[in-house]
SERO-4910 file (N, C-alpha, C, O; in steps of 0.05 Angstrom, whole numbers):
BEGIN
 pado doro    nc1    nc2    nc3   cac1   cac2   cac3    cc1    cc2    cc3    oc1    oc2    oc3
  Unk    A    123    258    -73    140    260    -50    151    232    -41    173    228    -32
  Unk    A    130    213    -46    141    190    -35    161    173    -49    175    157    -36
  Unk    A    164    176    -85    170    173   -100    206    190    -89    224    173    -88
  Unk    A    210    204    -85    227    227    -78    242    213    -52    266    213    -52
  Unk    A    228    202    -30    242    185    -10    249    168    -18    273    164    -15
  Unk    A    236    147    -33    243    120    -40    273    124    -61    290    107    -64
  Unk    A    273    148    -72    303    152    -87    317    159    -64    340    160    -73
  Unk    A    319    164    -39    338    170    -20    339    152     -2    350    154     20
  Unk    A    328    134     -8    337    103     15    314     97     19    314     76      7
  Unk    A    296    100     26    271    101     41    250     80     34    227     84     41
  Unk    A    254     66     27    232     42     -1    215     32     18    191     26     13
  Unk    A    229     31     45    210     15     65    184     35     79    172     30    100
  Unk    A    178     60     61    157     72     68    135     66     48    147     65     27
  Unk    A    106     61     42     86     60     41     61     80     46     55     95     65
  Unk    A     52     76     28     22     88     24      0     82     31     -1     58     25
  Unk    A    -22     87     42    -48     80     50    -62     90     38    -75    102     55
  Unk    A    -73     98     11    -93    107      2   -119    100      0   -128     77      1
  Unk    A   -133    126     -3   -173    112      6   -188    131      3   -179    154      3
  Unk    A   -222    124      0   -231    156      2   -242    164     31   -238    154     53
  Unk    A   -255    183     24   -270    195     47   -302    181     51   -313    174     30
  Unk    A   -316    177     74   -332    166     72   -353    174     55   -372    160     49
  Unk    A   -347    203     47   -368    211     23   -357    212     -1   -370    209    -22
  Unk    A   -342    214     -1   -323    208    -31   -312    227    -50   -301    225    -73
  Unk    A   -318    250    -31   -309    273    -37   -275    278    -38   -263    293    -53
  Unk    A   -266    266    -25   -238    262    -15   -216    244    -14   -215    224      1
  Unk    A   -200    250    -27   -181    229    -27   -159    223     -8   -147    245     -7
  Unk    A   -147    208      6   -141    210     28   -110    182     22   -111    161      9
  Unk    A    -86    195     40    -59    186     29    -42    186     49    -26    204     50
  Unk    A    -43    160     76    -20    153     93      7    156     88     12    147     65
  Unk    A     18    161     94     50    147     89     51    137    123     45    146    145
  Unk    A     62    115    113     82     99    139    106     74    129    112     65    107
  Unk    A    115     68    154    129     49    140    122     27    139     98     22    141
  Unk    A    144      0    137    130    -26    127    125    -39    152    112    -60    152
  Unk    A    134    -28    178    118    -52    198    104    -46    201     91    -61    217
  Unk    A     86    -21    193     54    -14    200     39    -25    175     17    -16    168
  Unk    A     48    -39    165     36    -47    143     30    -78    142     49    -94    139
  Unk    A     -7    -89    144    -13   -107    149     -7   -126    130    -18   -127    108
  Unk    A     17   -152    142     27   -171    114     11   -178     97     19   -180     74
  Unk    A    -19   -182    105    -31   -203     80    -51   -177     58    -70   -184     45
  Unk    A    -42   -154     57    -49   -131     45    -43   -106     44    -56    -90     57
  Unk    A    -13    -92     22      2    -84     15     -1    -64     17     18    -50     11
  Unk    A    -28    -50     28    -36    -23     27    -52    -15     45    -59      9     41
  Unk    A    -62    -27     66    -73    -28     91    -52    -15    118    -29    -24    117
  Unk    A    -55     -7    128    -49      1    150    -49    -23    182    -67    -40    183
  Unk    A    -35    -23    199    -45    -37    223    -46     -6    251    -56    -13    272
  Unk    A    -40     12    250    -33     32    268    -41     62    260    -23     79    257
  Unk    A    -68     69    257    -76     93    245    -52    117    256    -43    133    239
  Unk    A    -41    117    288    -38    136    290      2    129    291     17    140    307
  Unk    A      9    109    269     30    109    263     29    119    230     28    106    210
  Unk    A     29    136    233     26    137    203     27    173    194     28    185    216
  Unk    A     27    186    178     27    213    172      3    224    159     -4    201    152
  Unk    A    -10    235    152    -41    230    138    -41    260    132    -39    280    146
  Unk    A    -44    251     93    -57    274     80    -95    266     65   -108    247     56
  Unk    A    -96    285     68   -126    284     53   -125    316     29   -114    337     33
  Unk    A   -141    309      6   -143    321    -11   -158    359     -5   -156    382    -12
  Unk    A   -172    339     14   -182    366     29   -173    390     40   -186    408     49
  Unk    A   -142    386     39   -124    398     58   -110    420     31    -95    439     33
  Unk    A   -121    409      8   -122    424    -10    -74    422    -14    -62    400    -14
  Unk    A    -64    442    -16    -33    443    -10    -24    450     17     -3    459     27
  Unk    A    -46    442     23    -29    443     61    -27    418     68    -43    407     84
  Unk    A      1    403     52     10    372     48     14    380     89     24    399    100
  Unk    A     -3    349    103     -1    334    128     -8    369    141      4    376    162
  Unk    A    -19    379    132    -29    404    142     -3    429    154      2    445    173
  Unk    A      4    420    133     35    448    130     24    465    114     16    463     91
  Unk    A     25    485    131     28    511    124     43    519    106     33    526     84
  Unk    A     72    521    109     91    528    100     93    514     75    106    529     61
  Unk    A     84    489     57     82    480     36     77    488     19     96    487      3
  Unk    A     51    504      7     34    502    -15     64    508    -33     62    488    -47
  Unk    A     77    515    -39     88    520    -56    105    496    -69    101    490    -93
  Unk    A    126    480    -51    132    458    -46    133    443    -70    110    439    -78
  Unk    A    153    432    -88    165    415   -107    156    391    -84    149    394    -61
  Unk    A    159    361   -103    161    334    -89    183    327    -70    181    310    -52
  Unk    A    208    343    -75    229    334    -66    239    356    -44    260    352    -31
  Unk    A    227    375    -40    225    392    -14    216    382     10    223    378     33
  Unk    A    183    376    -14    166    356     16    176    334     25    171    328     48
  Unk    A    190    320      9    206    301     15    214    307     36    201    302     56
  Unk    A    243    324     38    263    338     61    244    347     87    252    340    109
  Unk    A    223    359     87    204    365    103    193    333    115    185    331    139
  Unk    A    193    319    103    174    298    121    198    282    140    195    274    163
  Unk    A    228    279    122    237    269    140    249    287    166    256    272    185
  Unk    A    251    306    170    253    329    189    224    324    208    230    316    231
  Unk    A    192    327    203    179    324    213    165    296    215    142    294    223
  Unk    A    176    281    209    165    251    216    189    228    215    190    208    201
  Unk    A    207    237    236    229    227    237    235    194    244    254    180    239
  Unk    A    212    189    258    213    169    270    200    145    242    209    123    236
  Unk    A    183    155    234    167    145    213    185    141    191    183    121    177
  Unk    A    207    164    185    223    161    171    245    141    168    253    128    149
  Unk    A    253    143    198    276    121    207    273     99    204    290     85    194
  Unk    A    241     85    216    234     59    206    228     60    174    223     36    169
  Unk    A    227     70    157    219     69    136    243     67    111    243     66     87
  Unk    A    266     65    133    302     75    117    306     41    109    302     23    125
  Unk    A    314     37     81    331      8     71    315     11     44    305     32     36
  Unk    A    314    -15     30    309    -26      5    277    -45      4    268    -64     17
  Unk    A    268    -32    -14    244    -51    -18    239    -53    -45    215    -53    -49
  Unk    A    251    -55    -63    247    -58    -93    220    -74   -103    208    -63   -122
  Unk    A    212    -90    -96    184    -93   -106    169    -70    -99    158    -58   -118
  Unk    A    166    -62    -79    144    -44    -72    147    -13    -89    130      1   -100
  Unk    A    179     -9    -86    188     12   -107    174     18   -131    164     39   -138
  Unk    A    178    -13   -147    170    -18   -186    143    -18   -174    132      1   -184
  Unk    A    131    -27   -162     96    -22   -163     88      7   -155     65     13   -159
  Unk    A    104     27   -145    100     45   -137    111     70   -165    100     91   -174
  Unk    A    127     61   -169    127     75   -195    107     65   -220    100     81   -238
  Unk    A    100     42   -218     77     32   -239     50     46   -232     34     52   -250
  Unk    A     45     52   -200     17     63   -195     22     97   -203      4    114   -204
  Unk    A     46    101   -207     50    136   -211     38    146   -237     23    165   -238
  Unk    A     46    131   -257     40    124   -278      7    130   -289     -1    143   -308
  Unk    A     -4    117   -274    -39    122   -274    -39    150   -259    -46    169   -273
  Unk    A    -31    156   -228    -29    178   -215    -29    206   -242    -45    224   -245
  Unk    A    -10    202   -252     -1    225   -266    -23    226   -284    -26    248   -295
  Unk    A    -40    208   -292    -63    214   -311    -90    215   -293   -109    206   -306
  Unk    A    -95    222   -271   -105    224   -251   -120    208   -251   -143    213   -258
  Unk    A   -109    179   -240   -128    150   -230   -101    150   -210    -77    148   -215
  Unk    A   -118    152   -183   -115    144   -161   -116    124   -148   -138    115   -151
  Unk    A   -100    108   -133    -97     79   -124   -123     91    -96   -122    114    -87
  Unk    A   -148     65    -86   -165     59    -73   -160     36    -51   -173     16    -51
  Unk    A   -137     44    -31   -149     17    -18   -171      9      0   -176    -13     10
  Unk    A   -185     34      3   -210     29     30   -230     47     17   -221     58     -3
  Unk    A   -257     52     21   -271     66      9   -299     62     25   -294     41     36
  Unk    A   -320     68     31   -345     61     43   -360     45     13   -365     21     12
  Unk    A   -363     58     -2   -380     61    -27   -366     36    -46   -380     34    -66
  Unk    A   -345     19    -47   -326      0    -48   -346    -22    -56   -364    -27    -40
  Unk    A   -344    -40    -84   -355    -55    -81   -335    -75    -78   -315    -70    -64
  Unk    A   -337    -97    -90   -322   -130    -87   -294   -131   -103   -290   -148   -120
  Unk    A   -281   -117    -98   -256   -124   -117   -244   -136   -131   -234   -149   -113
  Unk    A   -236   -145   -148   -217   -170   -148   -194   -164   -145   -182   -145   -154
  Unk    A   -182   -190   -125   -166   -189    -95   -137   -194   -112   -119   -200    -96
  Unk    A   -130   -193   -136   -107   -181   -150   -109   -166   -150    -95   -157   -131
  Unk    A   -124   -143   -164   -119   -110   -167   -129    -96   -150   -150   -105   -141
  Unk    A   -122    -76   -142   -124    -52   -126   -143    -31   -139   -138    -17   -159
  Unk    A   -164    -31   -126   -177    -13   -145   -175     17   -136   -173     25   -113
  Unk    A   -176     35   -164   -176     61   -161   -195     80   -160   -218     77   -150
  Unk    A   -186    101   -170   -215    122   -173   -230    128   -203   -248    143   -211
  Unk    A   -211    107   -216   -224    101   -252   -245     73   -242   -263     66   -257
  Unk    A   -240     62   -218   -260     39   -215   -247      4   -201   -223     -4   -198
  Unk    A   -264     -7   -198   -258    -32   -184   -233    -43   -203   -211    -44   -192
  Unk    A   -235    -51   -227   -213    -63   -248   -192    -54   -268   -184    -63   -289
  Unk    A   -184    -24   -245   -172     -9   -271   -136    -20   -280   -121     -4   -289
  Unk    A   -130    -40   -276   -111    -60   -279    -88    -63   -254    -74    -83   -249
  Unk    A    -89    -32   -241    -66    -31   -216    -70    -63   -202    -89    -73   -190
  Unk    A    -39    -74   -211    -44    -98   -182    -43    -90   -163    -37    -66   -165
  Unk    A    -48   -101   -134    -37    -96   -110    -12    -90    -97      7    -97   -111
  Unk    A     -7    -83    -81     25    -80    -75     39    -97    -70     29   -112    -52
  Unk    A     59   -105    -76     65   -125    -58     59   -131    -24     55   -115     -6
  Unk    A     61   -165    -24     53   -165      2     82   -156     24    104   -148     18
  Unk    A     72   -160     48    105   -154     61    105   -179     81    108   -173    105
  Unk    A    102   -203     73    110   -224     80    134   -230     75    133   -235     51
  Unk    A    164   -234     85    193   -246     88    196   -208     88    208   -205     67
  Unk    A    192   -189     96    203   -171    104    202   -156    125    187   -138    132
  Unk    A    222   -168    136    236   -163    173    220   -131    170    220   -114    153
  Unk    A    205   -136    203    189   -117    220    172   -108    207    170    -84    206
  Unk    A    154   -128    191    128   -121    183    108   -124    207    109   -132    230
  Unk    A     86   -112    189     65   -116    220     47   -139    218     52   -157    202
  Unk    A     28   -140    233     19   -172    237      5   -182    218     -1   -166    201
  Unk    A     -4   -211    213    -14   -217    196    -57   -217    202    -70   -223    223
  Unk    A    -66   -210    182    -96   -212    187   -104   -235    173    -91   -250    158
  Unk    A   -136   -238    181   -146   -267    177   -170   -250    148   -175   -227    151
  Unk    A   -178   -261    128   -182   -256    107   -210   -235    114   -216   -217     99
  Unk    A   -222   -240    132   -242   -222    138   -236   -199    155   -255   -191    169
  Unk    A   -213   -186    156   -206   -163    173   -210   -179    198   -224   -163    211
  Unk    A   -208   -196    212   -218   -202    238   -184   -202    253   -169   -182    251
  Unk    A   -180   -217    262   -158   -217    294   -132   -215    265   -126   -224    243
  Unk    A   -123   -193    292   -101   -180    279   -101   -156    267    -83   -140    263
  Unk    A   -129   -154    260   -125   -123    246   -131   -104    272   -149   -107    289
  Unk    A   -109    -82    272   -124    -58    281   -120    -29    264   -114     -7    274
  Unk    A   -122    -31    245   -130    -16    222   -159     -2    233   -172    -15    249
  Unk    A   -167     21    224   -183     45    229   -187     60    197   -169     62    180
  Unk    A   -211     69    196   -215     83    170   -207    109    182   -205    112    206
  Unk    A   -203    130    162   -194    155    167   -214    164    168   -217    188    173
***
């Protein structure tokens, strides 16, 4: 779906992906890029700016009903109808984040999932993004959103001042 906005203008929306604190679940923000903390491409700063699916929800994509049936590019049309505002900030060009987003589809489609938060998480290395194949499965990180007007704030390397990011 997100893949589906970013072909209709939209590039400046983003992903938050992560699991569940048991790990049963996989769990998938969309927002746009000022909710998105500069010094980490896939973090969130505003839990309740954001749209939130979890795996658990099974095809009741952001807990629509009316979905299960739903092509990528329906849900598409559906999100920007119901998350308009999210949408609006999320409207222009972000081509890096685009090519990394089509590079993480890539694994997606062979079902390795991009990880950015996890309880069970060990030490990363702070190039790649790890997934649900594991800490090193080559995904780099997203780009950062440093020099891109109305990003959100910058954090200090330990999550400390500046973050207000929230686990799901």
């Amino acid at each position: 779906m997100v893949h589906e906005l970013h072909k209709l203008g939209y590039q400046r929306l983003r992903i938050v992906p992560g699991m569940s604190p048991s790990g049963m679940h996989w769990r998938c923000s969309v927002t746009h890029v000022g909710n998105i903390q500069r010094m980490h491409g896939a973090m969130m700063c505003d839990f309740d700016d954001a749209a939130h699916y979890t795996t658990g929800q099974d095809n009741n994509y952001f807990g629509w009903e009316d979905a299960q049936k739903d092509t990528a590019r329906k849900l598409a049309s559906k999100f920007l109808d119901r998350f308009p505002t999210i949408a609006q900030l999320g409207q222009g060009a972000d081509w890096p984040y685009a090519g990394w987003y089509v590079q993480m589809l890539g694994l997606a489609e062979r079902g390795v999932l991009p990880v950015a938060y996890s309880d069970w998480c060990g030490e990363p290395d702070p190039r790649l993004l790890p997934t649900t194949a594991g800490l090193n499965s080559g995904l780099p990180m997203p780009p950062r959103v440093e020099g891109i007007p109305d990003a959100g704030p910058g954090t200090s390397e330990d999550g400390g001042a500046g973050s207000t990011s929230r686990r799901m």
